[in-house]
N, C-alpha and C positions, 0 to 999 in steps of 0.2 A: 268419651275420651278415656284410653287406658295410661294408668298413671303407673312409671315405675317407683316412684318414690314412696319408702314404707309406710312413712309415716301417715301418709294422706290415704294409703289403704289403708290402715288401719282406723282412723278419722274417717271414713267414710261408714269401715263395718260397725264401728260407733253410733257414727249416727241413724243407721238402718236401723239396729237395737233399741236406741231409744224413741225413734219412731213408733217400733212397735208396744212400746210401754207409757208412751207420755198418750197414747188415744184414749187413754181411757180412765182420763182424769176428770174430775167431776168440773162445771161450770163454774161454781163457788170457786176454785183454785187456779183459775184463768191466769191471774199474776204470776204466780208459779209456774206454771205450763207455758207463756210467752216467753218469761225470764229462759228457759229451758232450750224451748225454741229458737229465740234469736242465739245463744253465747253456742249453742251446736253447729249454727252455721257460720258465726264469726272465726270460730274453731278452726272451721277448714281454711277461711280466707285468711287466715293469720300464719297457717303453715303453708297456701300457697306464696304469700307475700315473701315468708321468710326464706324459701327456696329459689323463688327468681328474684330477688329485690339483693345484692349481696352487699351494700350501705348500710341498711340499719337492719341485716339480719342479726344481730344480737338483741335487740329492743323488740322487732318480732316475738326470738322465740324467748323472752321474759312474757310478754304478752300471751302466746301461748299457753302458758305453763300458770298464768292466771285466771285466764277462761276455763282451764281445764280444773282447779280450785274454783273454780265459783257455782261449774256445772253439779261437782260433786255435792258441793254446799245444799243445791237446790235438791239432790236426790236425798240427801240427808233430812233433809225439811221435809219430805216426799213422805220416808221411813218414819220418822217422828208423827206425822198427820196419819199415816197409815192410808195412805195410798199407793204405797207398795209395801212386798214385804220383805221379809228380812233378805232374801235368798238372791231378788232381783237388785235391792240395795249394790249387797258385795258381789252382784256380777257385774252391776252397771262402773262399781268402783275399780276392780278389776281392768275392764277394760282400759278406764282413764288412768290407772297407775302403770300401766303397760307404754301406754302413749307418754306420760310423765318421763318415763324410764329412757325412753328414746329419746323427746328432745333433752333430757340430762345429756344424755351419752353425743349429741347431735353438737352442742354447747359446746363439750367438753373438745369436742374434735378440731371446732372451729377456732378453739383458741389455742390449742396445739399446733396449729397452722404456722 
C-alpha cells in the first residue's frame, strides 16, 4: 500500500530503523524490546486511526504524541543499560522529534479549522 500522507511515511521509516536496532538486544531485556515492539506499531495505528477516523481525531493524535514519549523513554532506558550508544540514542530521538513536530503542526491545523 503506497501512502501519501507524511506523517505515516515517516512512522514507517521509523519503524524500519528501529527494526534494525532493537535485533540485537540481548534476551535478559525482552521486556524492553516487547515494550518497544508493541508502542512502534501502535504508533502507526494511532496515526492511521487519526487520519480516517475524523470524531476523535484530536484524542488520536494526543495518543500519538504519547506513544511516541514513551518509545523514546524506552530507548533512553536502551542508552542508560548500554544497549545502544550514544549516537543511535539521538538518531532514534531525532526521528521521533521530527514526527512529534508534525503531529504539533497537524494539531495545530486542525484546530485552526
Amino acid at each position: 500500500m503506497k501512502d501519501k500522507f507524511y506523517i505515516i511515511i515517516e512512522v514507517k521509516k521509523t519503524i524500519n530503523y528501529i527494526n534494525k536496532i532493537i535485533v540485537n538486544y540481548p534476551k535478559v531485556e525482552y521486556v524492553l524490546k516487547n515494550n518497544i515492539e508493541l508502542n512502534r506499531y501502535k504508533l502507526l495505528e494511532y496515526c492511521y486511526k487519526a487520519n480516517i477516523l475524523k470524531d476523535n481525531r484530536l484524542n488520536y493524535q494526543k495518543e500519538i504524541i504519547i506513544i511516541i514519549r514513551m518509545i523514546d523513554y524506552y530507548f533512553y532506558l536502551s542508552y542508560l543499560n548500554k544497549l545502544i550508544n550514544k549516537n543511535k540514542y539521538e538518531s532514534i530521538s531525532n526521528y521521533l522529534l521530527n514526527i512529534t513536530k508534525y503531529v504539533y503542526g497537524w494539531i495545530r491545523s486542525e484546530k485552526s479549522k
